[in-house]
C-alpha positions as CSV (number, residue, x, y, z in Angstrom):
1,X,-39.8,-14.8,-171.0
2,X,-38.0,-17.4,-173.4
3,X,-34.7,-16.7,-175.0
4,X,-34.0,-16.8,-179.0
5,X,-32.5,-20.2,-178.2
6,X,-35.5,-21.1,-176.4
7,X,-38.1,-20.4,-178.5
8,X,-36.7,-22.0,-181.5
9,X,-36.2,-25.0,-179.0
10,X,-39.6,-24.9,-177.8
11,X,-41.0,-24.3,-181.9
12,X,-39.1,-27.2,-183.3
13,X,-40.5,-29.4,-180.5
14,X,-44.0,-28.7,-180.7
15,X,-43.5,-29.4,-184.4
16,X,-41.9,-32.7,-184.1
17,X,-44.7,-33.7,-181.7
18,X,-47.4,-32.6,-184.4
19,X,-46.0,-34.6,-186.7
20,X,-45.6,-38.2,-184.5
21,X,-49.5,-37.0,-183.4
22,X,-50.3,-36.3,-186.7
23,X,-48.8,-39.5,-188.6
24,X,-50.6,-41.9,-185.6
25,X,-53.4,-40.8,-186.1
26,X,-54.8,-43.4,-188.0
27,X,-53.5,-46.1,-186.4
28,X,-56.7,-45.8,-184.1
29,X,-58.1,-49.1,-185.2
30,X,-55.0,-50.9,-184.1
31,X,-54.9,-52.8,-180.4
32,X,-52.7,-51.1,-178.2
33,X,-51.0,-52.6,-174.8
34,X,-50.8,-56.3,-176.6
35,X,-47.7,-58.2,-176.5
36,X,-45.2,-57.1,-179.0
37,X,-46.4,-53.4,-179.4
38,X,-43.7,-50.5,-179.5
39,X,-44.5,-47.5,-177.5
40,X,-42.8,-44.2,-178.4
41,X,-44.1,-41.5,-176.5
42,X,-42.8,-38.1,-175.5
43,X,-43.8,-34.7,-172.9
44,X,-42.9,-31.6,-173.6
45,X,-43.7,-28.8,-171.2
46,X,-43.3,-24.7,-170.4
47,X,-44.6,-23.2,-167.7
48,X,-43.3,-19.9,-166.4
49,X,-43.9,-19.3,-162.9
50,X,-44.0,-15.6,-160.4
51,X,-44.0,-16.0,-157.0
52,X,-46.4,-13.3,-155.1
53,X,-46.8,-13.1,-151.6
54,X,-48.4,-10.4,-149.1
55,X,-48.9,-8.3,-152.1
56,X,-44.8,-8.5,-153.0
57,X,-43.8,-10.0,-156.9
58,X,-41.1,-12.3,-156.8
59,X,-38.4,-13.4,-159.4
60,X,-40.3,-14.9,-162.6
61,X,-38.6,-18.1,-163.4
62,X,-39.0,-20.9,-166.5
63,X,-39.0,-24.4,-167.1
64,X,-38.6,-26.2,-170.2
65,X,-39.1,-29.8,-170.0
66,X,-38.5,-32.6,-173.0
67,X,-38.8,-36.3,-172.2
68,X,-39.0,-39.0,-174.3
69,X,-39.5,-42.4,-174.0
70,X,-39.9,-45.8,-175.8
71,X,-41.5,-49.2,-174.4
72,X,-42.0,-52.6,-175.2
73,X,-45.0,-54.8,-174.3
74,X,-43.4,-58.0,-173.2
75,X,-47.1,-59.7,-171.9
76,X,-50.5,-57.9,-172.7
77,X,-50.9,-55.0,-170.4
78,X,-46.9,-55.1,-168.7
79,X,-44.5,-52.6,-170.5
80,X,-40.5,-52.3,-170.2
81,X,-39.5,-48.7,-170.9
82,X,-36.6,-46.6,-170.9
83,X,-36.8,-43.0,-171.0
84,X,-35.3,-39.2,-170.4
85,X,-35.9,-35.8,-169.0
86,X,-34.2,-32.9,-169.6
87,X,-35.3,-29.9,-168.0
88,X,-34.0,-26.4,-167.9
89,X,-34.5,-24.0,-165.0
90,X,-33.5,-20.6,-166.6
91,X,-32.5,-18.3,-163.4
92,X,-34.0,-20.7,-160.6
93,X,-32.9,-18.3,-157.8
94,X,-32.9,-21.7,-155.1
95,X,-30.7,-23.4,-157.7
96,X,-28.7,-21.1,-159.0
97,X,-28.3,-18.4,-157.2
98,X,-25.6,-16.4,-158.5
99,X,-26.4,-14.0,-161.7
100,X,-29.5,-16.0,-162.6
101,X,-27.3,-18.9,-164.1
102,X,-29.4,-21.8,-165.7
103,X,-29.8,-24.9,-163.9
104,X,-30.2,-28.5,-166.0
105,X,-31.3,-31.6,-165.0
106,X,-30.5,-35.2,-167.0
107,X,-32.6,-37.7,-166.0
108,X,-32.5,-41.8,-167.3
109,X,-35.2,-43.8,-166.3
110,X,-35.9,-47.7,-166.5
111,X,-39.9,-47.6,-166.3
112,X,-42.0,-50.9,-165.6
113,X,-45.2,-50.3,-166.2
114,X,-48.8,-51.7,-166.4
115,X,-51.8,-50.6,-168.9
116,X,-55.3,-51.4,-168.0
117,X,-57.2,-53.1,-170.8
118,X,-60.9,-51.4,-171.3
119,X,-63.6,-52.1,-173.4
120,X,-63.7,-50.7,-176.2
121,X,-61.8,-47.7,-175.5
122,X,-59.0,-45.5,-176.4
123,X,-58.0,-44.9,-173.1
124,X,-55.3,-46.6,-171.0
125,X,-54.7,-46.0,-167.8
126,X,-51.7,-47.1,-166.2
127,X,-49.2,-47.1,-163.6
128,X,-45.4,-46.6,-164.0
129,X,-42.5,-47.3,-161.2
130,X,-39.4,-45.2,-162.9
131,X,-36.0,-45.9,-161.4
132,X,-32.8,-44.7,-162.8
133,X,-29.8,-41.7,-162.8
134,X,-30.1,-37.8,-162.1
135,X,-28.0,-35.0,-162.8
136,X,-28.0,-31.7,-162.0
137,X,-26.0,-28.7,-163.1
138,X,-26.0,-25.1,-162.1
139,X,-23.0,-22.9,-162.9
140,X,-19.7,-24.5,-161.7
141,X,-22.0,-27.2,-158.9
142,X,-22.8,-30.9,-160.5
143,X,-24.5,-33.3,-158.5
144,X,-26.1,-36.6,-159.7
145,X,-27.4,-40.1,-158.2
146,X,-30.4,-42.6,-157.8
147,X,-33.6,-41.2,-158.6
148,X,-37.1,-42.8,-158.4
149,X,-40.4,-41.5,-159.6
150,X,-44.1,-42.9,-160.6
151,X,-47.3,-42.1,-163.3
């Protein structure tokens, strides 16, 4: 279940991604993935998860993800990015083990990336190399480094 702190979290999110939706909406004529385009983009996530095996019910636990992200086209189709993730792991027993402490992880990410052109569409596939910095917290333990990751 989310917290107070949570929920407001996850409320004023949601909003906020409504509104960037909301206010693009009728840019759908515009060319997209052409040289010189700006790219601000965004995921935000909740899934609560309970772990059940040979009829037993685990520990529920949560995790709240927001990431956003802004690119560049520099050519037609090949986007420069740089992005975040921040996701918190309320009472992750693997993480944090002791009195159901919150676990956070801080992610930076320099994203090349290439969108496929189609026809007539308003879909762009694409693939995305993301290199960059993690960190992770949980109670009193901090750990960060190199992290690397694809779409």
């Amino acid at each position: 279940m989310l917290t107070q702190n949570y929920q407001k979290t996850f409320h004023a999110l949601l909003v906020l991604f409504l509104v960037v939706y909301l206010s693009s909406s009728n840019a759908q004529n515009r060319q997209f993935a052409v040289k010189g385009i700006t790219e601000i983009s965004e995921a935000v996530s909740y899934s609560n998860f309970t772990s059940v095996s040979n009829g037993e019910t685990g520990d529920a636990f949560s995790i709240f993800t927001f990431a956003p992200q802004i690119g560049y086209f520099v050519t037609d189709g090949f986007e420069l990015s740089f992005g975040t993730g921040i996701s918190l792991l309320p009472g992750f027993s693997v993480i944090s083990p002791e009195d159901g402490e919150s676990s956070n992880l801080l992610q930076f990410f320099f994203s090349p990336g290439y969108n496929f052109q189609t026809n007539n569409s308003t879909l762009f596939p694409f693939v995305e190399a993301q290199l960059g910095f993690t960190s992770s917290s949980s109670g009193n333990n901090t750990q960060s480094g190199f992290s690397y990751g694809g779409e």
